[in-house]
N, C-alpha and C positions, 0 to 999 in steps of 0.2 A: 839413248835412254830419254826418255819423256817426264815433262814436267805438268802439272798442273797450274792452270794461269788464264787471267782474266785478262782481255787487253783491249786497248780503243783501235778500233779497227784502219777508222782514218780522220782525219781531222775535221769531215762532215757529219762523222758517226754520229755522236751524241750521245754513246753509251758504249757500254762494256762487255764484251761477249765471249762465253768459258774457250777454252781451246787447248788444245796439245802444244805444249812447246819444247824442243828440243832443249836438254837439261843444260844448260851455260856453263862455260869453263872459264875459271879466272886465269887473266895473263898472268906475268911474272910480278908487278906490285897488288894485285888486287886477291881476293877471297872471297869464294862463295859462302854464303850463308842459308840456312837453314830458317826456313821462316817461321816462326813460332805465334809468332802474333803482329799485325799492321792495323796500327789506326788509320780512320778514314777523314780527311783536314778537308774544308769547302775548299784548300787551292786543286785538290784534288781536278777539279770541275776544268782546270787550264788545260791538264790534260783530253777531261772527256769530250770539252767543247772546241779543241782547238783553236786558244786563244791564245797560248804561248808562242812566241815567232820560231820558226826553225825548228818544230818538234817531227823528227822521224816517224811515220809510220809505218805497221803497228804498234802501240807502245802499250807499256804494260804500267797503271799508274802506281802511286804509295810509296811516301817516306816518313814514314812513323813504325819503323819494322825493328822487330826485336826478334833475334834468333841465335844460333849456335853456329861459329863456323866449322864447314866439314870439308872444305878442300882450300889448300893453299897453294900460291903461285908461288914460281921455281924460287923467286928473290925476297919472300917473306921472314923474315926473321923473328919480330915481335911479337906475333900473336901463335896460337898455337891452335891445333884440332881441338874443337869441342868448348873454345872458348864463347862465352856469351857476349854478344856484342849488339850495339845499337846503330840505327844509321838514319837522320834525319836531313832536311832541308839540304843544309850545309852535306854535298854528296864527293865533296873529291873539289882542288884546286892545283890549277895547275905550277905554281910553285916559281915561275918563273916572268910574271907582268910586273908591274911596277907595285901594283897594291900588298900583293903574295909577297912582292922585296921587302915591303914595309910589316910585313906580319899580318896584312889586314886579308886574310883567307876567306872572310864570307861575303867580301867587296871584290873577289878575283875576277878579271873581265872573262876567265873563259869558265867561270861558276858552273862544278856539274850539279843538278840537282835529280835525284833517283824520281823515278816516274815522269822524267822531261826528258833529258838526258839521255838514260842510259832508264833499263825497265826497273819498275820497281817491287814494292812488295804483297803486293795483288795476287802474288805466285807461293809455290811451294819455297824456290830457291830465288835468290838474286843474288849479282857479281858486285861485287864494289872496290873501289882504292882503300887503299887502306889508312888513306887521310881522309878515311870519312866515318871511321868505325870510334864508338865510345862503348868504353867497358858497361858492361850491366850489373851492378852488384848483386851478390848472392840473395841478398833479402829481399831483391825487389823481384817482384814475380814477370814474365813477359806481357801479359795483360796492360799492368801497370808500369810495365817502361816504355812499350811504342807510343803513347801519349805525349809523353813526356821529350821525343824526338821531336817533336816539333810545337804544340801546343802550349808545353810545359817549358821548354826551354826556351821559346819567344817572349814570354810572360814574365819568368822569373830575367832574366838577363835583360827587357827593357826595366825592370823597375828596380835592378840594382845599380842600371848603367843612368839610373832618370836623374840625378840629384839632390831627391828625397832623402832626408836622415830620420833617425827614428824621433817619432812624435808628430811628426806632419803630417799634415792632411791629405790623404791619395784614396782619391777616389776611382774605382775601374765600373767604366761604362758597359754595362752588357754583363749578362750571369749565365751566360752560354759556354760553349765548347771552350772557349779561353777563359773568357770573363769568371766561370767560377773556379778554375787554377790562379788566375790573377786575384781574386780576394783571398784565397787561402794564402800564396807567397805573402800579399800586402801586408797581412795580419800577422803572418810569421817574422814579419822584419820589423816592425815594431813602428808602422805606419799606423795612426788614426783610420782607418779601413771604412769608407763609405762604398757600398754598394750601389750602382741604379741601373734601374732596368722598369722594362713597362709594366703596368699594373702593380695588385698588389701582392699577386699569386707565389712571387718568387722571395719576400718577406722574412719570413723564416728560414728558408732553404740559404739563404744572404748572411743570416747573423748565426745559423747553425755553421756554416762556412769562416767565421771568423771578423763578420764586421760587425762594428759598433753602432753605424749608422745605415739604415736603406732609406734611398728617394724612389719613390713611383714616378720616373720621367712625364707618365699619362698624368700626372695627378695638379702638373704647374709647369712653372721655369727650371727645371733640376738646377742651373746656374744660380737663380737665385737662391735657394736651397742650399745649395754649397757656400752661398756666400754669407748666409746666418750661419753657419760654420765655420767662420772667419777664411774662408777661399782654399781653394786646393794648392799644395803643391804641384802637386799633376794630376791629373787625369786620365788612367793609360783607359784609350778608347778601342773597346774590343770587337765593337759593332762592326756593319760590313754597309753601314749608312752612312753618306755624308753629312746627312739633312741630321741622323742622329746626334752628330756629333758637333755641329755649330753652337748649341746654346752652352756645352763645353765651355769656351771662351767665357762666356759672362761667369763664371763660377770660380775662374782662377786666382790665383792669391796674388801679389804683388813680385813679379819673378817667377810667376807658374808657369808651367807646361803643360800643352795638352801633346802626349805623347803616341801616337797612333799606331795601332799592329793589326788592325782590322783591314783589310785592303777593300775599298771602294773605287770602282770608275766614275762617282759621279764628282761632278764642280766639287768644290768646296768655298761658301763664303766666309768670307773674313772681313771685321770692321777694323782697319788699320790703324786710326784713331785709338781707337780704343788701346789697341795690342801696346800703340804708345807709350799710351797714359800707364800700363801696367809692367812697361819691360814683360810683355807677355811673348811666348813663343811657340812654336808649332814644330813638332819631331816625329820621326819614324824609325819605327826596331825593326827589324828584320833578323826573328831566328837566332840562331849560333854556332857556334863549331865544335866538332866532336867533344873538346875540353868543357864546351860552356855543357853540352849535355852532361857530361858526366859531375860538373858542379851543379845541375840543377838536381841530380838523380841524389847526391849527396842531403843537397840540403833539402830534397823532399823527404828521404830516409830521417834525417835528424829529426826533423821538426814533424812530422808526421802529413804533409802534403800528397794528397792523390789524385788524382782521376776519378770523377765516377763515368764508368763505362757500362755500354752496352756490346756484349760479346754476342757477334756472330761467325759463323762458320765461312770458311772460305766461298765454299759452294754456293752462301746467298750474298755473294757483294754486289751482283744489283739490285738487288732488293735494299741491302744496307747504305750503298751508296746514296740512293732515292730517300732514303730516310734521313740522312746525314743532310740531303740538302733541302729537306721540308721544313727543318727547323724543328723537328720534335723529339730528337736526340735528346736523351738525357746521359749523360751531356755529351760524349763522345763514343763511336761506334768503333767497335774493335773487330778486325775479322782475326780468326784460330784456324791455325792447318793441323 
């Protein structure tokens, strides 16, 4: 039987091309799933562009996938036919390194991650372990869960894991694809919520999202800005610029963080002086693990946290992929089988 699916043909490809694929069989721990819906994240691009070391091809990319399982392998116990389930970043660990000993699953040296890995959900079906599956609650629609695998649950879990308590100052750089799930969580946790992002276009879209405060980075120093703000606690930096995110630093409070989930290859400078004089310091989130999605999918259901997405159809995920990486996503692109 044949499947429907998109995949990078080889690591020189630089794009995605439709194709027949023989329908996948999960071994004895893993489940196929039925794809319902897969957001499309810029790391996407590791795949198309063959930038991740060691990636097999053909591969199929996406792990922002929300579906139903409909076949289970021989040694499955816990889940069941027909259950809803989600499967992000965090794809499967193998249980047995020294990290995995320690419980730290999304630091495993042999980290699977769906669309690297193992193919992802660019397709009708994808296989996965079943250490990589998070419940989807009933009130959350598929739409609005595949976001939330990887976008949503990097966001909300750097800025609970940041130090921040409620009333401080946490400001999230960038009102894009993450950046505006990071203002909504900020605002929901009962951070002072500064917004910044360029221009002044994004304004209202910022304080109808939940913050208190917007800076037009184009308009001055955003740092000093924050710092007539009496300094940030953090600053979780969404951008995918280094250069965006230097004057960061000048804006931090005394013990702040600028805390980064935006992935850059470029330098990054740093005045070390300075970071001194402020017990200032520099961190990076990466994602979470099934449990953390399923406490972000929680606490978006409680507090009323979403995605705005753009739904497209399977059939156009090059076309939607190309758009997801032009920057004119509002705010996240979803593909539906």
């Amino acid at each position: 039987m044949k499947m429907k699916s998109f995949a990078v043909l080889s690591a020189s490809a630089g794009k995605i091309e439709l194709g027949d694929r023989e329908l996948p069989e999960p071994d004895s721990h893993s489940v196929r799933v039925r794809v319902e819906a897969c957001g499309i994240c810029h790391s996407d691009a590791l795949t198309v562009h063959g930038a991740w070391p060691g990636i097999a091809y053909p591969r199929v990319p996406g792990h922002e996938i929300a579906g139903r399982i409909d076949a289970l392998g021989d040694e499955v116990e816990q889940w069941r036919l027909g259950d809803r389930v989600g499967i992000g970043w965090h794809g499967g660990h193998c249980q047995n390194c020294d990290r995995c000993r320690r419980g730290d699953f999304l630091s495993c040296r042999s980290l699977q991650i769906p669309g690297i890995s193992y193919d992802g959900g660019y397709a009708q079906y994808v296989v996965a372990p079943t250490t990589a599956l998070a419940r989807i609650p009933d009130a959350l629609g598929a739409s609005e869960a595949a976001p939330l695998m990887c976008a949503g649950v990097t966001t909300f879990n750097a800025l609970r894991h940041s130090g921040a308590v409620a009333g401080d100052v946490v400001a999230i750089l960038g009102v894009g694809g993450l950046g505006h799930l990071g203002v909504q969580y900020a605002a929901k946790m009962g951070f002072e919520t500064v917004a910044i992002a360029r221009g002044a276009a994004k304004r209202d879209l910022a304080l109808d999202l939940g913050a208190q405060h917007y800076i037009d980075s184009e308009a001055g120093d955003y740092g000093a800005a924050l710092q007539k703000l009496g300094g940030a606690k953090v600053v979780l930096a969404t951008t995918t610029s280094a250069k965006a995110m230097e004057p960061a630093m000048g804006g931090l409070a005394v013990d702040g963080v600028l805390l980064i989930v935006g992935a850059s290859m470029e330098p990054f400078v740093l005045n070390t002086a300075a970071m001194i004089g402020g017990r200032h310091s520099v961190k990076a989130w990466a994602s979470g693990t099934c449990v953390d999605s399923e406490e972000a999918m929680a606490f978006s259901l409680l507090t009323g946290v979403r995605a705005r997405v753009e739904e497209r159809s399977l059939d156009d995920a090059p076309v939607a992929y190309e758009r997801m990486m032009s920057g004119n996503a509002r705010f996240r692109v979803v593909l539906t089988t």
